[in-house]
Each structure stands twice: as structure tokens, then as C-alpha cells.
C-alpha positions in Angstrom: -17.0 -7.9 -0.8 -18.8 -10.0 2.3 -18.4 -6.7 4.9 -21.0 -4.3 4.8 -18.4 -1.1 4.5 -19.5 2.1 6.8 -20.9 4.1 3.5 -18.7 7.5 3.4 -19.4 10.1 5.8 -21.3 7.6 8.6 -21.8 9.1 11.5 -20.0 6.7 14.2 -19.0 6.6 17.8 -15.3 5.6 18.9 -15.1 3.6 21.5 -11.4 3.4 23.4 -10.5 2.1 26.8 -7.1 1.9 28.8 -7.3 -1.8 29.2 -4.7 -2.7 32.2 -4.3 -5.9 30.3 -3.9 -5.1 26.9 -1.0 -2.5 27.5 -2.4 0.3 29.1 -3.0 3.9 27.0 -4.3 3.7 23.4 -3.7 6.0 20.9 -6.9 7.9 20.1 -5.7 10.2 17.5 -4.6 7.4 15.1 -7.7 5.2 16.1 -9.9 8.6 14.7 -7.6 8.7 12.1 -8.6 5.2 11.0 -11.7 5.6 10.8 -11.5 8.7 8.9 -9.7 6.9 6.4 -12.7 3.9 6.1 -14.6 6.9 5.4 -16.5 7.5 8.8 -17.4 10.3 10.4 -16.8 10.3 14.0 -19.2 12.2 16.4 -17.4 11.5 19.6 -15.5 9.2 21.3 -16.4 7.2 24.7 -13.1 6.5 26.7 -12.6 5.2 29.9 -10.5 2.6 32.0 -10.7 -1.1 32.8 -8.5 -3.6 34.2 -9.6 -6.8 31.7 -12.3 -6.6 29.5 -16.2 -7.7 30.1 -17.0 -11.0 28.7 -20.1 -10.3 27.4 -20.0 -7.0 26.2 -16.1 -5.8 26.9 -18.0 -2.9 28.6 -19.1 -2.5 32.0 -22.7 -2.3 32.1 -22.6 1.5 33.2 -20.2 2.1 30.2 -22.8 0.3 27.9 -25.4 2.3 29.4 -23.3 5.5 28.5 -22.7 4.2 24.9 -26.4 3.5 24.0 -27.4 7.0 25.4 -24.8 8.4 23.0 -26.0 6.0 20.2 -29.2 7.4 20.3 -28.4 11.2 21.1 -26.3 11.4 17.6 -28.1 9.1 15.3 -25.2 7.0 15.1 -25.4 4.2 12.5 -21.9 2.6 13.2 -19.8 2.3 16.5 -16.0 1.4 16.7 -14.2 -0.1 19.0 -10.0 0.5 19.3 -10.1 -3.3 20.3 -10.3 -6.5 19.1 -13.9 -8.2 19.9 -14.7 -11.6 20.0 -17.4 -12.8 17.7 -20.1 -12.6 20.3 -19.1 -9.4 21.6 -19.9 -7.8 18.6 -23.4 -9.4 17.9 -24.4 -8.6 22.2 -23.4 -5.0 21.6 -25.0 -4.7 17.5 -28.5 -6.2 19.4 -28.3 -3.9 22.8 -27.1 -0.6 20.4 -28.8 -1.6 17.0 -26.7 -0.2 15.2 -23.2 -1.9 13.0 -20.5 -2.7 15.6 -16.6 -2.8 14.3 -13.6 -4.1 15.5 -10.2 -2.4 15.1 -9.6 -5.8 13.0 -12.9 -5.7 10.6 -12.0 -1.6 10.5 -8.4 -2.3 8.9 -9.7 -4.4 6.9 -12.3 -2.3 5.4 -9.5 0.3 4.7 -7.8 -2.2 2.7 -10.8 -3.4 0.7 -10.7 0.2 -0.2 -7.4 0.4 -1.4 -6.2 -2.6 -2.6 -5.7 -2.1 -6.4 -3.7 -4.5 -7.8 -5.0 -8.4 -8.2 -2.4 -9.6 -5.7 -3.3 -7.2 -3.4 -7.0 -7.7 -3.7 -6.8 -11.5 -3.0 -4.7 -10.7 0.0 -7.0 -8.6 1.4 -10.4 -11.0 0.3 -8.0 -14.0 2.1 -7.6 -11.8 5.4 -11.0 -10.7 5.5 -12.1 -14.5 4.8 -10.1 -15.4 7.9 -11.8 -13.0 9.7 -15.3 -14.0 8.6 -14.8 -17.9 9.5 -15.0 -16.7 12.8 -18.5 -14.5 12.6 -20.7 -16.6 10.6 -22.8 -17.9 12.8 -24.2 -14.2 13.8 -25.7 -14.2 10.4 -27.8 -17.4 11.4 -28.7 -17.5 14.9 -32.2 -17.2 14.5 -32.1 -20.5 12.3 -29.5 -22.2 14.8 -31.2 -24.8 16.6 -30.1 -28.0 17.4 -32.8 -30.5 18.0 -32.4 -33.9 17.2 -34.7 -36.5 15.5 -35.8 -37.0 11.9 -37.4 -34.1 10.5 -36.8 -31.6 13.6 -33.0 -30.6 12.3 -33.8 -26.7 11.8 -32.3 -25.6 8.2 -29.8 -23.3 10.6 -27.4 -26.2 10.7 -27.4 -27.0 7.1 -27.2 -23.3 5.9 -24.3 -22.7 8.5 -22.9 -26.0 7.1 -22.6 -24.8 3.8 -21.2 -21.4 4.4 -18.8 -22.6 6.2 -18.1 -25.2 3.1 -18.4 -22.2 0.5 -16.2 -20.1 2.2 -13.3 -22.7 3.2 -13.6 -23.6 -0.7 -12.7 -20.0 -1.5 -10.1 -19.8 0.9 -8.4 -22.7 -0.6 -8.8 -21.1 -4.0 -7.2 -18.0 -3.3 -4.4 -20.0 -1.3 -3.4 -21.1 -4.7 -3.6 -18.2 -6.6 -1.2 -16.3 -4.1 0.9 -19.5 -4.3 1.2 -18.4 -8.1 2.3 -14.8 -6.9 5.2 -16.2 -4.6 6.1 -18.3 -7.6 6.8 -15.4 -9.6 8.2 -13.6 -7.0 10.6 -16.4 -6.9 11.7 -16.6 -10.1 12.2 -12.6 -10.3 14.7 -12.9 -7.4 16.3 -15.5 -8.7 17.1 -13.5 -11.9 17.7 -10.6 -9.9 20.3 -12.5 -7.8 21.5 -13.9 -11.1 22.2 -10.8 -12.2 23.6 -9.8 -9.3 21.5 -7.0 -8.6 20.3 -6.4 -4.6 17.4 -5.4 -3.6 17.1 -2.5 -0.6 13.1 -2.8 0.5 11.4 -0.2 2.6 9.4 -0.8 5.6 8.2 1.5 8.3 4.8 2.1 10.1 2.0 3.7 8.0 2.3 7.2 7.1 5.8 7.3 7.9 6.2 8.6 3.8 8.2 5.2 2.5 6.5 6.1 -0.7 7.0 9.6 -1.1 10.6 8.8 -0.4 10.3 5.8 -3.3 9.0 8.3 -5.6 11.8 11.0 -5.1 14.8 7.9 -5.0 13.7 6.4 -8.3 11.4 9.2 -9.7 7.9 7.2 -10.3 5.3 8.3 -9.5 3.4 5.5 -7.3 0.5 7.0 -5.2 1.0 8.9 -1.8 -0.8 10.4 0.0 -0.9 11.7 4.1 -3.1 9.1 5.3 -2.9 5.7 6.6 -2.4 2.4 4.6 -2.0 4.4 1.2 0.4 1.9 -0.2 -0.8 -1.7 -0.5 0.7 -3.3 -3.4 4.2 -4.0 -3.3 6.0 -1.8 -5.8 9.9 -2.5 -7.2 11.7 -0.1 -9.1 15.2 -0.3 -10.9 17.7 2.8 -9.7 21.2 3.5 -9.9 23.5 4.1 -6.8 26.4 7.0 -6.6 29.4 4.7 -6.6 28.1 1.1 -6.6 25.2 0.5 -9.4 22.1 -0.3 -10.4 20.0 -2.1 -7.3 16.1 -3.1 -7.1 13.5 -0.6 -4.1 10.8 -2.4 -3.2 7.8 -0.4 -1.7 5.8 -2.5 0.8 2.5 -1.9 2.8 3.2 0.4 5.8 2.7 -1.5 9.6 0.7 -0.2 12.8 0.0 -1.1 16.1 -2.3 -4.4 16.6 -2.0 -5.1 13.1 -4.5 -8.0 12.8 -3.3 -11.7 12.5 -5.4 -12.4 9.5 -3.3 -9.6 7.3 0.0 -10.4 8.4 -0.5 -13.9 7.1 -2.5 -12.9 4.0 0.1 -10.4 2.9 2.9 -12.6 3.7 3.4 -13.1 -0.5 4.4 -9.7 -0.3 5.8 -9.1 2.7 8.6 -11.7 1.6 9.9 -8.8 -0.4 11.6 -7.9 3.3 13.0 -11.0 4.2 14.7 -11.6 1.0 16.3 -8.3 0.8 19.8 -7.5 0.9 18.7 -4.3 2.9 16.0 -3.0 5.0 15.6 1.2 4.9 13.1 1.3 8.5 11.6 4.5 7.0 10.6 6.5 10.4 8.3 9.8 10.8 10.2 11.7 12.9 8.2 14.7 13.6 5.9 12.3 15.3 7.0 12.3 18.9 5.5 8.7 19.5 8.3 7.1 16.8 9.8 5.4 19.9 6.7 3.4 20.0 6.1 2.7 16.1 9.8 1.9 15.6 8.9 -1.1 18.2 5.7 -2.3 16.5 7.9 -2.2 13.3 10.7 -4.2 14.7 8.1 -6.9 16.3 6.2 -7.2 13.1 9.5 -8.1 10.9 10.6 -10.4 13.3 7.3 -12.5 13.1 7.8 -12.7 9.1 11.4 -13.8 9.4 13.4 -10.4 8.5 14.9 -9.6 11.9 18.5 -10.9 10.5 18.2 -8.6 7.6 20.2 -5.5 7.7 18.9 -2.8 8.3 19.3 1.3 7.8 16.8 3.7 9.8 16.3 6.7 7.8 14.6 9.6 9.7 12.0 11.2 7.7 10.2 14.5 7.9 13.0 16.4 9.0 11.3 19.5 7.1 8.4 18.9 9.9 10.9 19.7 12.9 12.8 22.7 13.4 16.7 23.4 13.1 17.2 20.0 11.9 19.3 19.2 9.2 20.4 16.0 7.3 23.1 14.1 8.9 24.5 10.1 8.6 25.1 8.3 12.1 27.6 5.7 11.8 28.1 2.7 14.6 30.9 2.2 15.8 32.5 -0.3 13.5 32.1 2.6 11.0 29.0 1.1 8.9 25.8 4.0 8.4 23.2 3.1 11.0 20.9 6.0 10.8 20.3 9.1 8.4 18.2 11.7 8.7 16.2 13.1 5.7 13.4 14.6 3.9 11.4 12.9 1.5 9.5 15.8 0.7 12.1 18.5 -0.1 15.2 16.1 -1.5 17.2 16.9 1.6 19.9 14.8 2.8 19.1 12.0 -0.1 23.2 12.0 -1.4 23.7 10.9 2.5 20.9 8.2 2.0 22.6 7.2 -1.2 26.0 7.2 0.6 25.3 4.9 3.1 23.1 2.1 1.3 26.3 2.0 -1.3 28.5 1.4 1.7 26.3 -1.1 3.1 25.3 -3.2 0.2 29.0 -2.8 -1.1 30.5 -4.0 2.4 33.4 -1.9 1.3 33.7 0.9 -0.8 37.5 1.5 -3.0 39.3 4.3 -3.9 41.6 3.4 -6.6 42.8 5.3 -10.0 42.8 3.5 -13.4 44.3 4.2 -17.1 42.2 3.2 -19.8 42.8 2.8 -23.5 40.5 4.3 -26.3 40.0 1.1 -27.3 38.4 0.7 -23.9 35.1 2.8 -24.1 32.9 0.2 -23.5 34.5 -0.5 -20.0 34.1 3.7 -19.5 30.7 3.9 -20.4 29.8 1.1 -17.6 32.0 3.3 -15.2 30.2 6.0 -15.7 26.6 4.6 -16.3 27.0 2.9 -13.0 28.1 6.3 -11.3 31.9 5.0 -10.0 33.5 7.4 -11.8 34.5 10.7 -9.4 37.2 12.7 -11.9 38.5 12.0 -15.5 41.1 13.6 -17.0 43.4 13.0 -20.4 47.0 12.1 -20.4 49.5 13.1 -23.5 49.5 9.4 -24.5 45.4 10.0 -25.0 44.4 7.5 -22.0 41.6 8.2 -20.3 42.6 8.4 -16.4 39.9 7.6 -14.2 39.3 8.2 -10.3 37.2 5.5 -9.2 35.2 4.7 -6.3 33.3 1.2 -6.5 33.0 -2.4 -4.7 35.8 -4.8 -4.1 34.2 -7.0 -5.6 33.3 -4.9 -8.8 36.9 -3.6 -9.3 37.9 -7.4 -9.0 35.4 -8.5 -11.9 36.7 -5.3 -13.9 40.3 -6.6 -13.4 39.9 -9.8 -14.4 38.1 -8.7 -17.7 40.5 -6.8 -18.8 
């Protein structure tokens, strides 16, 4: 809505350095991969090495040099940087290149313009993308910004950048309340939730890392996924039964990645609350991708800054139809309790080991125990078996029903006590 989006199929130059002080190495394959998914098309890619960046420019002037050469020897209309740029860093570089310059910031946030479909996750995204606009408006008025003083030399610069800066803090405000109405709601659903005792397991994971594929196959909806970054937005929740221990609530969530702005961690923070209010955390992880070593830490770093590093947590290892002679299998700590399973979204593979282990771990512990039951006691069997405890039944000559259960302690304590 107030970026000018790269229209589809822009021809655009990448631009990523090995900044000393920033980390070191970037990732170039996901940075192209972004910017495929905002609907570029990238040309080529300038790369190079620095120990901090340039003030002015971030570049060197000999890289700047190279860049405008490659500017104008493609046509480019858009270039990219794989860093975040201050305000005038982008409007030096737009007036030496003359051509639209984006930050890895204002190039996530395109993406989620784009996707954003629901009116929650719309204002999030118009929020962030506010934040991040605060920052840039004076580029749109520097030929109007002059100071002078004196009655009647103030140039209309000030007043204009005055009042965009008024019109846009009004909006901010305004959509600061209507997400206020979302975690309102949000609120009251987990109270009910907990009220009805049901938990919630929530998925996180960095993008692409198939959460929703895997929240399709576990609950069988049919939410959109797709093999490209930041296809979820809009948190999801879903209603599914567990082998023996019930019905519990999955919550799909907007997938994480490395340098994920500021603005859209805050912004999404209605939704993000999902995680820190859950009973469980499945850290969904791509494990064909030999850099999940590196996501899983971006993953970890982002959930602590929202408040969900206390949560428990299961890492499920996804894609294991992606790496050869790898079958499912359930790690458990040493205390006993699941800590990682390996599976496949895709194909269905090693989901009854998924199921096994977040029973155990929202159950704490998981009973064996045989019951009798009366006929006059069908209601009690149907919840047994609607809630999958039930493992064999058989009939006795008195015409009880004998049951082989395995459930909570604290749901065979509430059946006991009913009866």
C-alpha cells in the first residue's frame, strides 16, 4: 500500500557482501530466493568482502563503480541489497544508480504485502511496513526540505513532512487498536480453550521448513503450502484428536528467517503469542537442508525475544523423504521424555511416532491400566474410544465390556471419580 512493489518479473541486481561485522558469510541462495518470491527477476548478483560497511553508500566507491556499470549493462530497474540500509543509504545509492534501491527489510516486507490474506494479517503487515516508513519519509521531500527561518521564508517542505509524519503516526495508532481487538479475542479463545481443558501444541520453524504441509496431513485441512518462502502468514488453529490422550488445538504460525526485521517481529506479535501461550512447541526443521544447524539458531533466538523460550518444546525433523536411507525414528532424552522425531510431512512417514510423543509430553505421563464397564456405561465407552484411549476390547460372560486403556493420570482420575 505506501511501497512501490518491484512489478513481477523486474529485472534486479543482488547485492551481497561478507561484512566482518555483521557475521561474516551470507547466504546468497535464500537472498535470490527472496527476491524470487517478491516477484523479481534477478540478472546477477555483485558480492564481495568488507570489514564494516561505508557510511555513505555501504559500498566502497570501487564496488559502487562496479554496481552502476552493471546497472546500466542489464537495464536493471531494481537493485537489492542482502543488508539492512539506513534511510540515506538508500536515497545516495537510488540518486548515483537511478534506479529503486531495497533493503533486505523493505524486500520482506513486500513479500508479505503479497501474502497476507487475512484482515489480521494484513494490518500486521501495513503496521510493520508503517514502522518502516517513519523512518524514510523525508526522501520523498528533500527537494522541499529547507529550513530557513523568518516570516514567510519557511519552505512548504517542513509543513508537508509535518503532516506525513502526523498522518502516518495517526494510522499507526489506529491499527495499534484494531490488533489490540485481535489479542482480545485471542484471549478469550484461550481462556475457553484452557477452560475446556484442551492444550494447544503450536508449530514454529524457519520458512520453508513445511510446518504447513505437516498441519495439513496432522489435521487434514487444507491450508495453503507451497515450496517457497513466507507462504503461511495468518495464524491457523485446527481441532485434532491424539492416539491415547484426546482432542488438543495446532496452531500454524508465520515461518522465521535470518535477520528477520524488527518492525515484523513486533507487528506480528498478536500472532506470534500463539507460541508463548502454548502448552507445546513442535520446532518444525527441514532436514535435507544442510544449513539447519544455522536456522535451528535463528529459530531459537527469535522465540526467546517473544517470550516462548520456557515453552516446551519437540523438534520434529522434516523432509526425511529428501535424504537418503533415512527412516522415521523418536529420540528420547535421557529422563525418558521424546525430544526429537524424524518425519515426513509429505509422504505420512513416521506421523504415529509424532503422535506418540506429543501425547506423552502434553500428558506428562501416559497409563496402562484395564477397566470393566457395564452396558449401562456406553456413554463413558464412546468417550474412550472417541478420544482414541482405547487399545483392545473384548466381552466377558457377564456381558461387560473389558477395556485396555492407555490415557493421562489425570484423565483416568476424572473417569474414576465420575463413575
Amino acid at each position: 500500500m505506501f511501497f512501490e512493489r518491484p512489478k513481477s518479473g523486474e529485472l534486479t541486481i543482488l547485492v551481497s557482501l561478507n561484512v566482518r561485522s555483521e557475521g561474516g558469510k551470507q547466504d546468497i541462495c535464500e537472498f535470490e530466493e527472496l527476491a524470487r518470491s517478491a516477484g523479481a527477476r534477478p540478472v546477477t548478483t555483485l558480492c564481495g568482502a568488507r570489514k564494516d560497511p561505508a557510511p555513505k553508500y555501504f559500498l566502497g566507491r570501487g564496488k559502487l563503480e562496479d554496481l552502476r556499470a552493471l546497472v546500466f549493462a542489464h537495464s536493471a530497474q531494481l537493485v537489492l541489497f542482502n543488508h539492512i540500509l539506513s534511510p540515506s543509504q538508500e536515497r545516495n545509492l537510488e540518486r548515483e544508480l537511478r534506479c529503486k534501491v531495497l533493503d533486505r527489510t523493505g524486500l520482506i516486507l513486500d513479500i508479505f504485502a503479497q501474502r497476507a490474506r487475512s484482515h489480521e494479517g494484513k494490518l500486521q503487515v501495513e503496521l510493520a511496513q508503517l514502522q518502516h516508513l517513519s523512518t524514510r519519509l523525508k526522501g520523498g521531500w528533500s527537494h522541499l526540505d529547507r529550513q530557513k527561518g523568518g516570516i514567510g521564508l519557511r519552505g512548504a517542505g517542513e509543513t508537508q513532512l509535518e503532516i506525513d509524519h502526523r498522518l502516518v503516526g495517526h494510522r499507526i495508532k489506529a491499527i495499534r487498536r484494531g490488533l489490540q481487538k485481535v489479542h482480545g479475542r485471542r484471549g478469550q479463545s484461550r481462556r475457553s480453550r484452557a477452560k475446556a481443558q484442551i492444550p494447544t501444541v503450536s508449530l514454529v520453524g524457519y520458512t520453508n521448513a513445511g510446518k504447513s504441509l505437516l498441519f495439513n496431513n496432522v489435521t487434514q485441512s487444507n491450508v495453503f503450502a507451497a515450496n517457497q518462502l513466507f507462504a503461511t502468514l495468518d495464524s491457523t488453529l485446527r481441532r485434532f484428536n491424539l492416539p491415547h490422550f484426546g482432542p488438543a488445538i495446532l496452531a500454524d504460525t508465520v515461518g522465521f528467517i535470518s535477520k528477520l526485521p524488527h518492525e515484523l517481529i513486533e507487528a506480528f506479535k498478536a500472532t506470534l503469542e500463539e507460541t508463548v501461550h502454548a502448552d507445546l512447541l513442535l520446532h518444525v526443521i527441514d532436514c535435507s537442508n544442510p544449513q539447519y544447524p544455522e536456522f535451528v539458531t535463528e529459530v531459537e533466538s527469535v522465540l526467546s525475544n517473544v517470550g516462548a523460550e520456557e515453552v516446551q518444546r519437540l523438534k520434529v525433523f522434516n523432509k526425511i523423504d529428501l535424504v537418503s536411507d533415512f527412516v522415521p525414528r523418536l529420540h528420547r532424552a535421557p529422563d525418558g521424555k521424546p525430544e526429537k522425531v524424524w518425519v515426513s510431512a509429505k509422504t505420512g512417514a513416521g506421523l504415529e511416532l509424532l503422535y506418540e510423543a506429543v501425547s506423552e509430553l502434553l500428558a506428562d505421563e501416559l497409563i496402562g491400566v484395564e477397566i470393566l464397564l457395564g452396558p449401562y456405561e456406553a456413554k463413558l465407552r464412546s468417550h474412550l474410544y472417541t478420544n482414541n484411549f482405547v487399545e483392545t476390547e473384548s466381552i466377558t460372560e457377564k456381558g461387560e465390556y473389558r477395556l485396555q486403556l492407555r490415557l493421562p493420570a489425570a484423565e483416568l482420575e476424572r473417569i474414576e471419580n465420575s463413575r
